[in-house]
C-alpha positions as CSV (number, residue, x, y, z in Angstrom):
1,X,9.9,-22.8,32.6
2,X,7.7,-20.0,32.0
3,X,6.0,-19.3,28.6
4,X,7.9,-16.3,27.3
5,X,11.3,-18.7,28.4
6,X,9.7,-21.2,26.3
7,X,9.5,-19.1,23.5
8,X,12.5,-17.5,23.1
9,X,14.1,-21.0,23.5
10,X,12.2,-22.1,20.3
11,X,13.1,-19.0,18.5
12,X,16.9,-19.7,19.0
13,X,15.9,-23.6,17.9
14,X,14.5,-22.5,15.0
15,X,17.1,-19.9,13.7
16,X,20.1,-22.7,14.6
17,X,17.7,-25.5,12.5
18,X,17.6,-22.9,9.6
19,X,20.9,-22.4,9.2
20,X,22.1,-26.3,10.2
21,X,19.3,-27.0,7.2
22,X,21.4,-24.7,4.9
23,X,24.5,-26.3,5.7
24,X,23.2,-29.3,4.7
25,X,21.8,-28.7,1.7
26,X,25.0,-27.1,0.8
27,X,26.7,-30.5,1.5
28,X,24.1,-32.6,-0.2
29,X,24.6,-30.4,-3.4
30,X,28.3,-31.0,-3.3
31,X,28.2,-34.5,-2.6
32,X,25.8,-35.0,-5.9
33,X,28.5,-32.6,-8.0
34,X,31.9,-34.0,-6.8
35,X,33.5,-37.7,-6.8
36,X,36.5,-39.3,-5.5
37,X,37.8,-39.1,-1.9
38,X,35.7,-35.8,-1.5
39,X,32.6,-37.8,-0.8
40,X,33.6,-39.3,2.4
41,X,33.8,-36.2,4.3
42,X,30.4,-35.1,2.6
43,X,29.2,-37.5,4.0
44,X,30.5,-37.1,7.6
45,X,29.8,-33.5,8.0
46,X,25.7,-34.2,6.6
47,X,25.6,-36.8,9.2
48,X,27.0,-34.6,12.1
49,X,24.3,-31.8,10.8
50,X,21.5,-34.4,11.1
51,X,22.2,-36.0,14.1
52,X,22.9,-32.5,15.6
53,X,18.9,-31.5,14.1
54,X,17.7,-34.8,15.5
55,X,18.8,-34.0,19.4
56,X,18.0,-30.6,19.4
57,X,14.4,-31.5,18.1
58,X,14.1,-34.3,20.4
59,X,15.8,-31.9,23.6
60,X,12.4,-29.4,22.7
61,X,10.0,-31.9,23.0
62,X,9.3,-31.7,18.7
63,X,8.9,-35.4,18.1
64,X,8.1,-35.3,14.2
65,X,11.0,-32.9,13.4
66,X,13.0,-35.7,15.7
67,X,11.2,-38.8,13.5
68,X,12.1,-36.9,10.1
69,X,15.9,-36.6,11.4
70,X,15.8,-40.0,12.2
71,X,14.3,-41.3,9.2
72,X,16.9,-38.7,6.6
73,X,19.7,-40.1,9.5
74,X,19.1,-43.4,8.0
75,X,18.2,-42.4,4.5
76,X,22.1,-40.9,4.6
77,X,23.6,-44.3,6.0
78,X,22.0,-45.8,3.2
79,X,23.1,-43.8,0.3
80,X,25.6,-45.3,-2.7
81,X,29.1,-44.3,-1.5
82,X,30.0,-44.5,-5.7
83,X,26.7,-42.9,-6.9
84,X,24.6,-41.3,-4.3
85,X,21.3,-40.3,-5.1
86,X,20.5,-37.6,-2.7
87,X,17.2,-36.1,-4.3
88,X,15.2,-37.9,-1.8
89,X,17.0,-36.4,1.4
90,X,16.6,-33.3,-0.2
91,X,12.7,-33.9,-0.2
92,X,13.2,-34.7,3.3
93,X,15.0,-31.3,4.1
94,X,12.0,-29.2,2.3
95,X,9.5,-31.2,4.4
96,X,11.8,-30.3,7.4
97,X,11.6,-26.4,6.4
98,X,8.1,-27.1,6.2
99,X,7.8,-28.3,9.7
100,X,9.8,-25.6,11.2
101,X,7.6,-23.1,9.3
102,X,4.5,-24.4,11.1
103,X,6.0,-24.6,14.1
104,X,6.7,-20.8,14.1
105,X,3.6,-19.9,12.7
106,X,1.7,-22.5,14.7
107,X,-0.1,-24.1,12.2
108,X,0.2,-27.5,10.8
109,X,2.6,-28.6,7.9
110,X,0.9,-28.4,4.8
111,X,1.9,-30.9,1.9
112,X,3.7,-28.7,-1.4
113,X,1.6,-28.5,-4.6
114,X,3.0,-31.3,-7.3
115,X,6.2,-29.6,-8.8
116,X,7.2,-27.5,-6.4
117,X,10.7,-28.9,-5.0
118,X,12.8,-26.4,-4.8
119,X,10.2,-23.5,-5.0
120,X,9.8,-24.2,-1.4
121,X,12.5,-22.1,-0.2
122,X,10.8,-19.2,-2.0
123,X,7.5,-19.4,-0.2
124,X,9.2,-19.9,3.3
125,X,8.3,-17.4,5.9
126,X,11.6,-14.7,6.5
127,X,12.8,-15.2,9.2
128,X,12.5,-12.2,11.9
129,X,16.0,-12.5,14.1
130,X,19.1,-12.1,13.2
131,X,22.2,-12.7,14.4
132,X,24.2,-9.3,15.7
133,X,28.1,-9.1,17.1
134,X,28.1,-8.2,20.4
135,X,31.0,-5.6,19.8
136,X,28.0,-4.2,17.5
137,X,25.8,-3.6,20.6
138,X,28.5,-2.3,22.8
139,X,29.4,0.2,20.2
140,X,25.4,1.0,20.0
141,X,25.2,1.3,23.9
142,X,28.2,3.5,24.5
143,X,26.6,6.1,21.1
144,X,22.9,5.8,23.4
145,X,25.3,6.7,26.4
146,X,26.5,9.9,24.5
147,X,23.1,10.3,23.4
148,X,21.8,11.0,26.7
149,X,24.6,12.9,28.2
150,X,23.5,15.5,24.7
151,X,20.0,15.4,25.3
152,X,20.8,16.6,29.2
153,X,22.9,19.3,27.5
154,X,20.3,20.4,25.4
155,X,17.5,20.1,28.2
156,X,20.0,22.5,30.5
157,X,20.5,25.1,27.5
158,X,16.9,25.7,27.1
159,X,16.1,25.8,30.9
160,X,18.7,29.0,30.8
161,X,17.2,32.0,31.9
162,X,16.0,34.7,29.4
163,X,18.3,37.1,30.3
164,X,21.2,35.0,29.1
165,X,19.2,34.8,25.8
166,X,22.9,34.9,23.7
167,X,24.9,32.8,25.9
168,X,21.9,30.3,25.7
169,X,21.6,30.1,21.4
170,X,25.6,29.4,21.8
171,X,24.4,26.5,24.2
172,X,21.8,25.3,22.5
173,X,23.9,25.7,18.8
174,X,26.4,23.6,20.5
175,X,24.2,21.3,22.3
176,X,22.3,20.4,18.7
177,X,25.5,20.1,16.5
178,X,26.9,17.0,19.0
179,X,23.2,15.2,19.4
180,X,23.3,15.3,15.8
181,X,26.8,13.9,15.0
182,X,26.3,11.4,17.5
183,X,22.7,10.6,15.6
184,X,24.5,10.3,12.4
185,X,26.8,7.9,13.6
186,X,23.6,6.0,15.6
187,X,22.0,5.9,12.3
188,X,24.7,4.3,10.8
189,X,25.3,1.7,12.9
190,X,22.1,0.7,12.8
191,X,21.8,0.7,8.9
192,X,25.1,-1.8,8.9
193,X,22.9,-3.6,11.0
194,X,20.6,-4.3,8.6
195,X,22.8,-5.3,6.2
196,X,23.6,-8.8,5.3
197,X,26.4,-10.7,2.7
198,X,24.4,-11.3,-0.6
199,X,25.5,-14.7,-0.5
200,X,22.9,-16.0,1.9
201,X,21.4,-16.6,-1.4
202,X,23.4,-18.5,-3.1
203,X,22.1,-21.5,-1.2
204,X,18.4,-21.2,-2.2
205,X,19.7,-20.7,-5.7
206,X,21.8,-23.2,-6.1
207,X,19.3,-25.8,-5.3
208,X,17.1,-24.1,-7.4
209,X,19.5,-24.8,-10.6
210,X,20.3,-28.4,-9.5
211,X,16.4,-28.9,-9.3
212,X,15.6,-27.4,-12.6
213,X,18.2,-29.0,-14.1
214,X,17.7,-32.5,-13.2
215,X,13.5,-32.1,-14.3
216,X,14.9,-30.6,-18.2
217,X,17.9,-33.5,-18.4
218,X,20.1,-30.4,-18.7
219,X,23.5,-30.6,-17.0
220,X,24.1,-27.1,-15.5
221,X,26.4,-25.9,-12.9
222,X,26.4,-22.8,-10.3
223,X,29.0,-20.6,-10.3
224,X,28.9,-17.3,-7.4
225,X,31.1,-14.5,-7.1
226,X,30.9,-11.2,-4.9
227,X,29.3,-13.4,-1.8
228,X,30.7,-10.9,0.8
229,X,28.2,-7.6,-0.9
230,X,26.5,-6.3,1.9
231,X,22.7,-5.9,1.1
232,X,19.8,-4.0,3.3
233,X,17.4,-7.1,4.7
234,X,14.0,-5.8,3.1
235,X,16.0,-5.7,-0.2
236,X,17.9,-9.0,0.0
237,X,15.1,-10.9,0.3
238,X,13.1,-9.1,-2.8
239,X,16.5,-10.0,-4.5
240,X,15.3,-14.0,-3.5
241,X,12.5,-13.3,-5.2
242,X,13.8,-11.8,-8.5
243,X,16.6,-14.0,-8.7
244,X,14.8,-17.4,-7.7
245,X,12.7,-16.4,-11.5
246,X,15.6,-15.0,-13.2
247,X,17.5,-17.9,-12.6
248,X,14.7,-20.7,-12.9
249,X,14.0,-18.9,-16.5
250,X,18.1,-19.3,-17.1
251,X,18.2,-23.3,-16.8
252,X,14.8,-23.4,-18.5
253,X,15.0,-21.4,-21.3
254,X,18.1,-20.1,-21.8
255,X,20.2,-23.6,-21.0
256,X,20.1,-26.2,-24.1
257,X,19.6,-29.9,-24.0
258,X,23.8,-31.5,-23.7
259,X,22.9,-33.0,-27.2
260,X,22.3,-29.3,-28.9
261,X,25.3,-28.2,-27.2
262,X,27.9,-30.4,-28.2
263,X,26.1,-29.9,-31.6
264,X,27.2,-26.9,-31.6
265,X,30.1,-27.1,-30.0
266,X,30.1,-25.7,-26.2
267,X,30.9,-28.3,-23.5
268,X,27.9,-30.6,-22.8
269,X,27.4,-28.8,-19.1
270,X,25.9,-25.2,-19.1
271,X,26.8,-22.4,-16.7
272,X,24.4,-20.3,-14.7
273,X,27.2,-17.4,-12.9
274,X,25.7,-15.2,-10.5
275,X,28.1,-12.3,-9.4
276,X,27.9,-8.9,-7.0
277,X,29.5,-6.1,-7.3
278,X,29.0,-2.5,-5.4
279,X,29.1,0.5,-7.6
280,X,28.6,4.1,-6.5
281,X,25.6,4.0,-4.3
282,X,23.8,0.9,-6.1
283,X,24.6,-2.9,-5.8
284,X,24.7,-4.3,-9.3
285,X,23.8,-8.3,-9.2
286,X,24.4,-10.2,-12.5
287,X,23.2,-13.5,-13.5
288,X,24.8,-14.8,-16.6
289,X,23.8,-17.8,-18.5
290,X,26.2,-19.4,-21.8
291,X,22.8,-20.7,-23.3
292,X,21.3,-19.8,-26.3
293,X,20.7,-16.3,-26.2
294,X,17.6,-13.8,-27.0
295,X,16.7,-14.1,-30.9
296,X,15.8,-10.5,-31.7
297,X,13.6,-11.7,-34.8
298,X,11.4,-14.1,-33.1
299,X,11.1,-11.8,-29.8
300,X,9.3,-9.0,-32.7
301,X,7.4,-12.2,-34.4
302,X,5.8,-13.3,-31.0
303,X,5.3,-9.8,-30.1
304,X,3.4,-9.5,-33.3
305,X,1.3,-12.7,-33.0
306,X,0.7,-12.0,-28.9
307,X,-0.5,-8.1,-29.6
308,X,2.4,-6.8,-27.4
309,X,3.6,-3.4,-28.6
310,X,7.4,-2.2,-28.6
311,X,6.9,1.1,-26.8
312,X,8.9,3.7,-28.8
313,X,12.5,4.0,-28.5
314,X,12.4,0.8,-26.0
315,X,14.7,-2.0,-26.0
316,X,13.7,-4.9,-27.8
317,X,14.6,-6.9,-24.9
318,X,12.4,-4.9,-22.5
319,X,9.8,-7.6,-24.6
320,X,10.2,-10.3,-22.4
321,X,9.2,-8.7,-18.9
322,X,5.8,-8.4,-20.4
323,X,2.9,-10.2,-18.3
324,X,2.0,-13.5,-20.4
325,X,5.1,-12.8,-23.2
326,X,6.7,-16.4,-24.0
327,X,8.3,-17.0,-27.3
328,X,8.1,-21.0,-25.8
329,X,4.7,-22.9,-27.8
330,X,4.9,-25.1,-24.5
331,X,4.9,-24.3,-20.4
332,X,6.0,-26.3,-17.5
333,X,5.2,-26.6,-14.0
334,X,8.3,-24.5,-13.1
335,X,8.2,-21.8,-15.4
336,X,6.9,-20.7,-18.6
337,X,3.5,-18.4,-19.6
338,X,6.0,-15.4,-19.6
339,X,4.9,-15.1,-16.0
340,X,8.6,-15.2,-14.1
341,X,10.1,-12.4,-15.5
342,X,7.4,-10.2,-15.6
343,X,7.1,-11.4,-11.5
344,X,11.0,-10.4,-11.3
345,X,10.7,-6.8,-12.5
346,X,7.9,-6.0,-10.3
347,X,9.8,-6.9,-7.5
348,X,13.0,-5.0,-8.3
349,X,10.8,-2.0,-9.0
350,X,8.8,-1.8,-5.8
351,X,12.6,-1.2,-4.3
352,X,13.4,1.5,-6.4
353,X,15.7,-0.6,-8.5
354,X,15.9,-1.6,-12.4
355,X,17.0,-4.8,-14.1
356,X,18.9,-4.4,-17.7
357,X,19.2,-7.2,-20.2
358,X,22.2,-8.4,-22.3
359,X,22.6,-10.8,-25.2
360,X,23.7,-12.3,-27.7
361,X,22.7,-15.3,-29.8
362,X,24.4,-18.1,-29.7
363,X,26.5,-17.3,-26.4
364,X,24.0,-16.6,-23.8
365,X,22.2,-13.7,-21.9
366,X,22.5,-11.6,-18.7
367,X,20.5,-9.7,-16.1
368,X,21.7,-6.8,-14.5
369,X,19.8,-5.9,-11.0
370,X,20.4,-2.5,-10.0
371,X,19.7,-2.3,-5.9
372,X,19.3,0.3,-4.3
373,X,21.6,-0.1,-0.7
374,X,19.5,0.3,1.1
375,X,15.3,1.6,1.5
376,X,14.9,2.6,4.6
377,X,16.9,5.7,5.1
378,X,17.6,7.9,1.9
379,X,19.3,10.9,0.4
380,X,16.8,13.0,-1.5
381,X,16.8,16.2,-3.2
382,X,13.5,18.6,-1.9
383,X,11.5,19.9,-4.9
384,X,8.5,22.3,-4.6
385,X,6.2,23.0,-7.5
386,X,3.4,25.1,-6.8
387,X,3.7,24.9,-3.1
388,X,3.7,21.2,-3.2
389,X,7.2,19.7,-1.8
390,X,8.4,16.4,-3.4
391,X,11.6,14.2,-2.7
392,X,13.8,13.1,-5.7
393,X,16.5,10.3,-5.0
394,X,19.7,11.7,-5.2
395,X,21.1,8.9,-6.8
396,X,19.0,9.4,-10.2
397,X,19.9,13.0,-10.7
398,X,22.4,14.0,-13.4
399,X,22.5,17.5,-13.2
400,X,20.3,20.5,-12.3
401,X,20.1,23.3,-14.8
402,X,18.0,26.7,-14.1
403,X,15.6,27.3,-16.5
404,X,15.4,30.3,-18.7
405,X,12.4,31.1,-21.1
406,X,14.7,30.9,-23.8
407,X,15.8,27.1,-23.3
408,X,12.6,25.8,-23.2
409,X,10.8,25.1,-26.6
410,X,6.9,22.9,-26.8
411,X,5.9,21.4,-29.1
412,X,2.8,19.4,-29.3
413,X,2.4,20.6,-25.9
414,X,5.3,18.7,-24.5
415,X,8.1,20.7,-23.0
416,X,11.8,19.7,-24.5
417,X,14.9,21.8,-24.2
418,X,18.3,21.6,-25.7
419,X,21.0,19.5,-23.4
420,X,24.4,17.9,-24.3
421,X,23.7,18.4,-28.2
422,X,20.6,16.5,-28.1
423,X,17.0,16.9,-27.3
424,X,15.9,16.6,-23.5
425,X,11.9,15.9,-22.9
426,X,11.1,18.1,-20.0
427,X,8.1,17.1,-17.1
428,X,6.4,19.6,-15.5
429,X,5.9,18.2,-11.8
430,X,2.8,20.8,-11.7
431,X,1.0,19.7,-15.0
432,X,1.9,15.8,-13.9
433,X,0.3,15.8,-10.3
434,X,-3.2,18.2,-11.2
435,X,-1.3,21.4,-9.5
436,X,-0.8,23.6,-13.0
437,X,-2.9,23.7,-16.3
438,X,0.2,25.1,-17.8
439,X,3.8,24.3,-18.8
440,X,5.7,26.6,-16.7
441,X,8.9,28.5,-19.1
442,X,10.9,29.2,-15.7
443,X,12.4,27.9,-12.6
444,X,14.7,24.7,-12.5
445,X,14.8,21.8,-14.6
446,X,16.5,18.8,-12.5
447,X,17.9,15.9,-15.2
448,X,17.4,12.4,-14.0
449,X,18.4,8.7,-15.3
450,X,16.5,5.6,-15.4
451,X,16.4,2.7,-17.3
452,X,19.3,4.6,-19.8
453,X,16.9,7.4,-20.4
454,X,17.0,10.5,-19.2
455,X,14.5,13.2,-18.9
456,X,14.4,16.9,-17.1
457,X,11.7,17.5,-14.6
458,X,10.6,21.3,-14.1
459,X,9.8,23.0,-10.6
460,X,9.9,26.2,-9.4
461,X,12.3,25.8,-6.3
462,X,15.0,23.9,-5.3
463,X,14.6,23.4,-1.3
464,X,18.1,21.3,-0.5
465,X,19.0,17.7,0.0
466,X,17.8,15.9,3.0
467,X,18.4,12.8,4.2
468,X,14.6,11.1,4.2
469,X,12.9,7.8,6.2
470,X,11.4,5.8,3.5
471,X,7.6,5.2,4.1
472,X,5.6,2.4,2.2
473,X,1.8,3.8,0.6
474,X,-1.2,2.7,2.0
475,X,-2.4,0.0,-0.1
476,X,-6.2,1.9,-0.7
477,X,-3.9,4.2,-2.5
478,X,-2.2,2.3,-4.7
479,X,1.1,3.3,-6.7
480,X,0.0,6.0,-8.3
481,X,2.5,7.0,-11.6
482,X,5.5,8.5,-10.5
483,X,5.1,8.2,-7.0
484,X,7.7,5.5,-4.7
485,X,6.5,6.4,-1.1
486,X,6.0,9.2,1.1
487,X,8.3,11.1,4.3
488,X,7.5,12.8,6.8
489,X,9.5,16.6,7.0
490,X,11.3,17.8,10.3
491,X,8.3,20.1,10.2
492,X,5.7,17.2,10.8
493,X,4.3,17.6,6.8
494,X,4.3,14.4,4.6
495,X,5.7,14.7,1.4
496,X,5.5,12.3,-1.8
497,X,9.1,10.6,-3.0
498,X,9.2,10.6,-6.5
499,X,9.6,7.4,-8.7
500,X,12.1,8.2,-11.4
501,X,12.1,5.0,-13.5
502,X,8.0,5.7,-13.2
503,X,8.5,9.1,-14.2
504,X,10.2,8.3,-17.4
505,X,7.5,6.4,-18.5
506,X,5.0,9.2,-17.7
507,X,3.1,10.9,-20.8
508,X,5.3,14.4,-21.3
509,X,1.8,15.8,-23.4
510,X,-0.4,18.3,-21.1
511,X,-2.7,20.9,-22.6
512,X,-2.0,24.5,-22.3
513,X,-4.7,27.2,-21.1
514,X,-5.5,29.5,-23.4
């Protein structure tokens, strides 16, 4: 067998070991949670996924994988039909992950840091195939097939000869208008490609609760609704990441003890609910918790005693996403040091998305993510401010107003006009990116929404609405304030995309020449 035979062999082993891993935890999970009958089929099915792991490792010549199998084969034989203990197997099934991991990266298994358990799964490498319907590819190979027979089209109508100039525009008009509709569709297809069911995640986090939970002595369960969301790749898996701390921090924090519960009377099990819904352009993930709640008054108190300020007009809740904010007096392994949250937020904003924060004392709390759908490819709204062109996300706007002298009023040299019978802080894109020295008092002043603020940013044109390919920044640049990414215009010129929830954060004051 030749080397690149080889090697797409061991991919396909190691996506099929993944996913047959899955499965099992799923079934070791339910075995620990259910009684009765139920077990014996448990049971049955994690042996068949075992033995299954054990040939397939032993059929690529991967004799510790194979040993491990064996040894968890055996581990399963032995387990208390009545009152199975299955944390062990499930060590077994991390140090499995572990194994594949080095096998795909080549390197040797490394041994976890004390505490980690279930962490593990957050640290794994993401997996680079995927699994696609072939009816998917057929439908991609008869668009490229359509593709070419437009491109020949266009080729022939610009080869015409110049004295059918008119005939050859009606070509070429033609020619362009089915490429592009057949590129629409391309682009499409390829974007549902990308996309997967949110809950390939509920797995990870389910073991995460049962792991937490069994560390505190809390009872919790996990409930999961909205599985079948669809969810662009890069931005499921930086949903792992948010949610693997937003739920840790649930059965931590936000779960009591079973003896303060049925103290005060909720049932002695907690509930950590995750759910999915799609709304407009944005996928809105919630994680609810029936714990104790956010106390308002000792959020302010530690805020107080840590030196963290309340920015003006913020929530008070916005508190506990700051770096090192912890109203706990001790920290654990797993979480704590107001570390987690502040980790979580950083995540969801490097995708261009927001998390909100309910509560109420007593009853529990819940986080809201806000996802884009997806980051590669983009509607956007083209802006220019003094010759500069800048891309706004279409799905922050509110409403675009042109500017008249009139509207605009400064004070304190901040810009604020009159909208909706309120008061609407204006940015001027020139005076924010080092362009102008100067408030300008006309042009267009485009509303946008983030975080439940709004605010009006001023340019002098409005170019049109484009759809954009999201490029990252290069990391000697940084994230500069207000700035998500950059595109590259059909024209060949690179243009910055502007970060609204960055924006609203950005300083309104500018000084005006004299």
């Amino acid at each position: 067998m030749t080397e690149d035979a080889f090697k797409d062999l061991l991919d396909d082993y190691l996506l099929d070991a993944r996913e047959r891993l899955d499965r099992l935890e799923a079934q070791l999970l339910d075995l620990a949670e259910c009684s009765g009958s139920g077990r014996s089929k448990l049971m049955q099915d994690a042996r068949r996924e075992m033995h299954t792991l054990k040939g397939n490792s032993g059929m690529m010549g991967l004799m510790e994988p194979q040993q491990l199998a064996h040894t968890l084969e055996d581990a399963m034989d032995a387990l208390d039909g009545e009152a199975p203990d299955v944390r062990p197997i499930l060590e077994g099934v991390d140090r499995f992950r572990r194994m594949l991991d080095g096998i795909a990266s080549g390197r040797v298994e490394e041994e976890p840091s004390p505490g980690k358990g279930g962490e593990v799964r957050e640290a794994e490498a993401s997996v680079s195939s995927v699994r696609v319907p072939f009816g998917a590819l057929d439908e991609l190979m008869d668009l490229m097939a359509e593709m070419v027979i437009f491109k020949n089209r266009l080729a022939n109508a610009v080869a015409l000869d110049r004295t059918q100039a008119s005939a050859t525009l009606e070509e070429t008009a033609g020619a362009f208008e089915a490429l592009s509709k057949t590129l629409n569709f391309v682009q499409d297809r390829v974007m549902h490609l990308r996309l997967m069911p949110l809950q390939t995640l509920f797995g990870p986090l389910r073991r995460i609760v049962h792991d937490e939970a069994a560390k505190e002595g809390k009872a919790v369960r996990f409930e999961a609704a909205g599985g079948s969301t669809p969810l662009d790749k890069a931005l499921l898996e930086t949903a792992h990441e948010a949610l693997g701390h937003i739920v840790r921090n649930a059965v931590i924090h936000g779960i009591e003890t079973p003896d303060m519960r049925s103290r005060t009377g909720k049932p002695s099990t907690g509930a950590v609910v995750l759910s999915a819904q799609m709304h407009a352009d944005e996928v809105w993930i919630d994680v609810a918790d029936d714990g104790g709640g956010l106390d308002r008054q000792a959020l302010l108190l530690t805020a107080e005693l840590q030196g963290t300020p309340l920015p003006p007009g913020a929530d008070i809740f916005s508190l506990i996403f700051a770096p090192g904010f912890s109203t706990q007096s001790d920290t654990s392994i797993s979480a704590g040091r107001g570390i987690g949250l502040s980790a979580a937020l950083e995540a969801i904003k490097r995708m261009g998305g927001r998390i909100e924060v309910f509560s109420e004392q007593g009853r529990g709390t819940c986080f809201r993510l806000h996802l884009p759908l997806s980051i590669s490819i983009t509607r956007a709204l083209l802006l220019q401010a003094d010759a500069e062109t800048y891309a706004l996300p279409l799905s922050a706007i509110v409403e675009t107003l042109s500017l008249a002298p009139e509207q605009e009023h400064v004070i304190n040299h901040a810009g604020v006009m009159p909208w909706r019978g309120g008061v609407l802080p204006l940015l001027d894109l020139g005076c924010t990116f080092g362009t102008a020295r100067r408030i300008r008092d006309r042009g267009y002043a485009v509303i946008v929404e983030a975080d439940g603020k709004c605010r009006g940013l001023i340019a002098d044109t409005i170019v049109g609405i484009r759809d954009i390919v999201v490029k990252g920044l290069d990391p000697i640049v940084g994230r500069p304030p207000g700035i998500s990414g950059s595109t590259i215009l059909g024209d060949g010129r690179t243009v910055m995309i502007l970060d609204p929830p960055g924006l609203i954060t950005v300083s309104p004051f500018t000084e005006k020449s004299a």
